[in-house]
N, C-alpha and C positions, 0 to 999 in steps of 0.2 A: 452852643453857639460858636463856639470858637473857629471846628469845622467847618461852620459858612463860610467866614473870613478869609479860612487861610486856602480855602480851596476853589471859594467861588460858585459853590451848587449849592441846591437847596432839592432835597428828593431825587437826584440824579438829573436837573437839569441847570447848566450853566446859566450863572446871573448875565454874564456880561462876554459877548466876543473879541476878540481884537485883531487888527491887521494892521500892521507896520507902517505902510503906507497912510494910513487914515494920521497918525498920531506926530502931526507936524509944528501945529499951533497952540494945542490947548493940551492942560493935563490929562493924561485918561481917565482917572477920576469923573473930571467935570465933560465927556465925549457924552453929543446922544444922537442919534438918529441923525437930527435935524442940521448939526454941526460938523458931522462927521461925513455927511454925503448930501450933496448940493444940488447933484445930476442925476440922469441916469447913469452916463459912463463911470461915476464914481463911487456905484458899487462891482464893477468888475471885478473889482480891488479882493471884496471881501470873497465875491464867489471863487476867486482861485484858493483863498487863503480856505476854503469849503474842499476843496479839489485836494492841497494836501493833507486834510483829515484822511482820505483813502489810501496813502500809499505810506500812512504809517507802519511800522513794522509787529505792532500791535492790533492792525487789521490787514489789510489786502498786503502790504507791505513781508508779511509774515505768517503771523498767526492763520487770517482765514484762508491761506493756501495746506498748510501743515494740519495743523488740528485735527479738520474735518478728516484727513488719510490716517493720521496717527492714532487718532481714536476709534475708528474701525478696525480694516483689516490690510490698508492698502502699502502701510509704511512699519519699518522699526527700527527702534535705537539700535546704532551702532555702537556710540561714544557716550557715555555719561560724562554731561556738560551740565547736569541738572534741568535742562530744558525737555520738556516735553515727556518728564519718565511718569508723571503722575497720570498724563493723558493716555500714555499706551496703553496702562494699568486699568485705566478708570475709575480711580482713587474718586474716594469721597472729596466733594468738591473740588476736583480736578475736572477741570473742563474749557469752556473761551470761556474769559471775561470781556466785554463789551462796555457793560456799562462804569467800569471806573478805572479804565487801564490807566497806566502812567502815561504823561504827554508833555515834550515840552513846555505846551503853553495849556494845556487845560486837561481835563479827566472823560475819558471814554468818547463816546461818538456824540451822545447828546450837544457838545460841543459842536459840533458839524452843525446840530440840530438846528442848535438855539440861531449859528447865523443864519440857516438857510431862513428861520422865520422870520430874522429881521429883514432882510431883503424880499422878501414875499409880500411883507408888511408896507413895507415903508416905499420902497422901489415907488409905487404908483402917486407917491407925495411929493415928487421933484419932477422938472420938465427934462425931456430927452426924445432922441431919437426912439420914435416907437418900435421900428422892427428890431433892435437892440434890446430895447424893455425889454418883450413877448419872447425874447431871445435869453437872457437872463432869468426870466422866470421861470424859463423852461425845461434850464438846465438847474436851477437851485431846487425846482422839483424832485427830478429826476433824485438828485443828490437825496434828499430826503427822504422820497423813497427807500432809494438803498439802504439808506442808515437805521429806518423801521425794520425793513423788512429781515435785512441781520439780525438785527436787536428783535424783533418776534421767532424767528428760527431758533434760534440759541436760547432764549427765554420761557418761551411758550410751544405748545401742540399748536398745530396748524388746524384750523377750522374743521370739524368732523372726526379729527383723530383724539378727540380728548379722553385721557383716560380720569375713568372716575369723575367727569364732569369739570374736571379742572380747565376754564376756559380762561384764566390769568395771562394776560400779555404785559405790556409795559408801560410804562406813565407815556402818556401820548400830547405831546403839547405841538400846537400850530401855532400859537403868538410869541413873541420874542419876552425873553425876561431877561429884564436890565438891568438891575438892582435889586436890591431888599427891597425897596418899596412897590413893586409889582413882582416878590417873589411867595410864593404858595406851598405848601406838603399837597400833596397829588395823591390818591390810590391808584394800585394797575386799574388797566383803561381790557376789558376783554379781547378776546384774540379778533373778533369777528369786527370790532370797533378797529385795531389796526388796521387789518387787511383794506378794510373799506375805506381808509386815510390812504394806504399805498397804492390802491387802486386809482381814488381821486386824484393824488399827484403825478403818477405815469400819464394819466390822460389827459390830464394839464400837460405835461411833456411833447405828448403827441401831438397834439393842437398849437402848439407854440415854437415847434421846432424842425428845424428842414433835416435834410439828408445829409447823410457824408456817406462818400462811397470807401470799401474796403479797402486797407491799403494805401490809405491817404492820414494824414493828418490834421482830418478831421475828426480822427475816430479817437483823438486826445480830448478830446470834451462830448459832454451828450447830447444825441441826436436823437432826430425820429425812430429810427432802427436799435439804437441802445433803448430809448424806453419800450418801445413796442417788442423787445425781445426780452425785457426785464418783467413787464406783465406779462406776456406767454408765461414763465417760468413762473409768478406770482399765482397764473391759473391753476398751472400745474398742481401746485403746494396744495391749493385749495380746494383739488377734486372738482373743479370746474373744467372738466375736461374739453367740451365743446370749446369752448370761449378761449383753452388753452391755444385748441390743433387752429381757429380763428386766426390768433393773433398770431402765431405762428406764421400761419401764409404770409399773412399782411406783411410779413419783418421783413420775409425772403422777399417780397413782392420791392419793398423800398431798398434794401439790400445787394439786387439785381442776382440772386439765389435762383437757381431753377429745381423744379422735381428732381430733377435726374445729377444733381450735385453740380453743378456748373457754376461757377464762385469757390468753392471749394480749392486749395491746393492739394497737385498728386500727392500721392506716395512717397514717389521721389521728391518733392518740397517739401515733405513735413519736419523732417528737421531744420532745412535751413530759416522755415519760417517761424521758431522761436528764434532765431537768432539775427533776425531781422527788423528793423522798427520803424513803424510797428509793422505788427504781425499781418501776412496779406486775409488770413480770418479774423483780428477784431476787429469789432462794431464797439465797445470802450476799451479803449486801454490807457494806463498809467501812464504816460511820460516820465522818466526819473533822467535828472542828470547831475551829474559830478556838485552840482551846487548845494541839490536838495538832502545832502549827505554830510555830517562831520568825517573826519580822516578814519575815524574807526568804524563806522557802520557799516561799511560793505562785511569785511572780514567780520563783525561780531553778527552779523544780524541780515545779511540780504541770503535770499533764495538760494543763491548761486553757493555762497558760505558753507550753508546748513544743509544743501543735497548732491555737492559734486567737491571734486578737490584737485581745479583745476589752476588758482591760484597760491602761491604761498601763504602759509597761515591759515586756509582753508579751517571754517569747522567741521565740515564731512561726516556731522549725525546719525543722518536718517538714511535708512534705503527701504528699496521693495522688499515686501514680504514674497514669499517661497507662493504662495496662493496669490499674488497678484499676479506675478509671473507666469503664471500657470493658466492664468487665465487669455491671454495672448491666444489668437487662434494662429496657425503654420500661415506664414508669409507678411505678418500685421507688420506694417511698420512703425508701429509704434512700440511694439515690445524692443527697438533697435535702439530706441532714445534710453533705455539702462544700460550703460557699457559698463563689462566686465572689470573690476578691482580689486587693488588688496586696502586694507587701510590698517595701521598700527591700534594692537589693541581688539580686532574684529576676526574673530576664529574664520576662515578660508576666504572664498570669493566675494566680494559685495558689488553693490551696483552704482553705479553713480550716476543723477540724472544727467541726460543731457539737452532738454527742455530750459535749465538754467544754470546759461553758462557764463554770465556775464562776460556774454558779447561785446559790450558798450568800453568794456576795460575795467580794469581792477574791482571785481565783484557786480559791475554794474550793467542793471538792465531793465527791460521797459518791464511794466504785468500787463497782456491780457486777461481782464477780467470778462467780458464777454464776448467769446467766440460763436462765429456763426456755424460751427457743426452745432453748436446745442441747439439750434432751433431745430434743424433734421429730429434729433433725439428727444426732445420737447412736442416735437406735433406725433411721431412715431408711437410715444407712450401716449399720450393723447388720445389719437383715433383705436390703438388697442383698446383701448379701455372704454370706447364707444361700441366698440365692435367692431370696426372698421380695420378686420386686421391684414387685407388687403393695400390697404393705404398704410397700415403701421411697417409693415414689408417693404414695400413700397421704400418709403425713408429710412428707414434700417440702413437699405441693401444699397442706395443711394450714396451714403456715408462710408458704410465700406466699401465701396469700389474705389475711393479716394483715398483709402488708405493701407490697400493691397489685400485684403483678404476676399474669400472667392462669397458668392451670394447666399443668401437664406433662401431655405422655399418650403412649405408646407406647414407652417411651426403658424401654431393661433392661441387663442388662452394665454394660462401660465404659461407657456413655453415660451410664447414670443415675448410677453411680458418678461421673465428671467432672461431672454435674448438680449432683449433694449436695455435691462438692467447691466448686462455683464457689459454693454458696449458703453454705459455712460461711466464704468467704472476704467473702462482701458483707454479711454478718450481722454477720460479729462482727471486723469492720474495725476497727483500733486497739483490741483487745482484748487482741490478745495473741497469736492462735491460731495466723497462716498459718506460721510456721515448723516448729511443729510437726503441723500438720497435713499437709506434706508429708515431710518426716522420718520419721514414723508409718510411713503407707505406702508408704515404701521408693524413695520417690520424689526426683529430681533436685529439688536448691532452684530453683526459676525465679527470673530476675530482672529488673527493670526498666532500659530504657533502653539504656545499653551494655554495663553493666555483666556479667561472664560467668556463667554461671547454676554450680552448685556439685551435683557427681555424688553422687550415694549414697555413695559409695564413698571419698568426699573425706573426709580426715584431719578439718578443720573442720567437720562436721557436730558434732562433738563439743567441749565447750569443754575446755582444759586447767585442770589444778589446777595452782590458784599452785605457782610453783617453793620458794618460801618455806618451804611446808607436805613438798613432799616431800625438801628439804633437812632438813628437822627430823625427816623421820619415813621412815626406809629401808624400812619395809613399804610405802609407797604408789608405787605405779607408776603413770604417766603413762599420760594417753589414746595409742595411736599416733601418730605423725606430730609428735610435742611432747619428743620427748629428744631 
């Protein structure tokens, strides 16, 4: 019991959330729902305090950009800093931890979780301005979403790909817990019961929330177009491919995206458009500024830190692998965002991104987490995989004409499929995606260098839950291959 106390969860879900703002009059202790928010506008409060759950550096912040490259084939150590050698490897129980990273103020996402439930909850118990409510609840979906749909990727097989029958996801809770006295042991909730939570809350999203156009800052909180490009991507996972290239259109359609890449930056913008904020392609992206930071976090821990060494003190870790690079077709501009280096300690040339460059000033800079080339490459695999490999061409070829490489033509089946594959890999390098892009489709982890590549079938495809949590909690059973 002690555990509870000093941490706050019970099963991996936080008793109790908190936000600065709320905690004026009464102790926190004695804070409940009813005390702590009067109006609508007075959970605004809590949904930003939701918003920095994302741009920790123990998820978008960090980890789910790096990992997902590191543990493929797309990045490798430079420097031994201890960060990220066990992932290269794919060390037994080296993987993301999600559910109980360290955090200033609470343990892993479910945190995010527990407020977004309170405010999903309670919101409709106070008087307010309603197009605000339907506005709030729209985006505390959305939020929720995300933090499932993470927490199932990392955790669990995606709907269809289970091996051995393994359909385990994660403790799935939609009502807020606020104390020991409405706190419960949970068992996993199955994959097909998440997805169908994540579904329901993107289209709560959709229904509750307007537009933001590219290139505004709007696209610093969720919109129509961040959920409606969040479920494409969730269809995707799912093998719902119709329903995927659907929503798809819909995005581009609210987005002001055309067939022919029109929204899109050239060739020639594609670099200045990381270095821009936000990016003229996201549809969400992080806000970070000089506040949201201690004096040491840029240098210990931001993007910019860990893949370039453009500020002093730089950690300058990771670069591209020899096969990511290779993979670049002649003229791509985006194989131009690796420029040539040396870096102390790293036998000849390395590469340093320059995707993040901490434009903003001393390490700092915004994340796009969703960009609107992935819907191109989201409806592309999509309509392949219906058949429609005309239309999967089609958006391919769309994509790369935006970013200098010349067109595809006659490639269907696997071909164009490993097509779309090789472009979601040069796209969206250090984003975050190639581990699960090959996971997804049931496919062996490839790897760089010597390292041995990792079978579908491998126990480590899957991260284990801390032992911590299923010591405290005899409902949760372990991924296979982790008792």
């Amino acid at each position: 019991m002690k555990n509870i106390f000093k941490t706050l969860i019970l099963g991996g879900a936080l008793l109790i959330g908190s936000c600065d703002s709320m905690l004026e009059t009464e102790p926190r202790q004695s804070l409940t729902p009813e005390t702590a928010f009067t109006d609508v506008e007075s959970f605004e409060s809590l949904l930003f305090s939701i918003y920095g759950r994302v741009r920790s550096f123990n998820y978008y912040g960090q980890t789910m950009m790096i990992a997902p490259e590191i543990m493929a084939d797309n990045l490798r150590i430079i420097a031994n800093t201890g960060r990220y050698i066990g992932q290269e490897a794919n060390a037994d129980r080296q993987h993301i931890n999600l559910w109980t990273y360290p955090n200033n103020d609470g343990v892993g996402i479910f945190l995010g979780i527990n407020e977004a439930n309170i405010l999903l909850t309670e919101i409709d118990k106070v008087e307010g301005d309603e197009t605000l409510r339907a506005k709030l609840k729209g985006e505390a979906s959305f939020l929720r979403a995300l933090f499932y749909f993470d927490l199932a990727r990392v955790y669990g097989y995606e709907p269809g790909r289970e091996v051995n029958g393994w359909n385990a996801s994660v403790i799935l809770r939609t009502t807020p817990t606020l104390g020991l006295s409405n706190a419960d042991f949970r068992s996993r909730s199955t994959n097909r019961e998440v997805y169908d939570q994540i579904e329901a809350d993107l289209n709560t999203a959709i229904s509750g929330l307007g537009a933001a156009s590219l290139g505004t800052a709007g696209v610093y909180r969720a919109s129509k177009g961040a959920a409606e490009l969040l479920l494409s991507r969730v269809y995707l996972y799912e093998g719902k491919n119709a329903e995927a290239a659907a929503m798809a259109t819909q995005a581009m359609a609210t987005m002001g995206l055309t067939n022919s890449g029109t929204g899109l930056v050239d060739a020639s913008g594609y670099e200045a458009a990381f270095n821009t904020f936000p990016n003229p392609e996201s549809v969400f992206e992080m806000e970070i500024r000089s506040v949201d930071w201690s004096t040491v976090d840029g240098v210990n821990n931001s993007m910019c830190s860990l893949t370039a060494d453009v500020y002093t003190g730089a950690q300058f870790i990771v670069t591209a692998t020899d096969e990511l690079l290779a993979a670049y077709d002649a003229g791509d501009i985006r194989k131009t965002m690796w420029a040539e280096t040396t870096r102390s300690g790293a036998d000849g040339i390395v590469y340093e991104s320059k995707k993040w460059l901490g434009a903003k000033g001393d390490f700092l800079e915004n994340l796009p987490i969703l960009r609107a080339s992935e819907l191109y490459l989201i409806r592309a695999e999509a309509r392949q995989k219906t058949g429609d490999n005309a239309g999967a061409l089609s958006d391919l070829n769309a994509l790369r004409g935006k970013r200098g490489v010349v067109a595809l033509s006659g490639l269907s089946g696997d071909a164009l499929f490993q097509a779309i594959l090789k472009e979601r890999r040069t796209e969206f390098a250090l984003e975050g995606h190639r581990w699960f892009d090959l996971k997804r489709n049931g496919l062996t982890i490839s790897k760089a260098g010597s390292f041995e590549p990792v079978p579908f079938d491998d126990y480590r495809l899957l991260a284990p839950i801390p032992q911590d949590e299923i010591t405290l909690n005899e409902l949760l059973e372990n991924n296979p291959g982790y008792n």
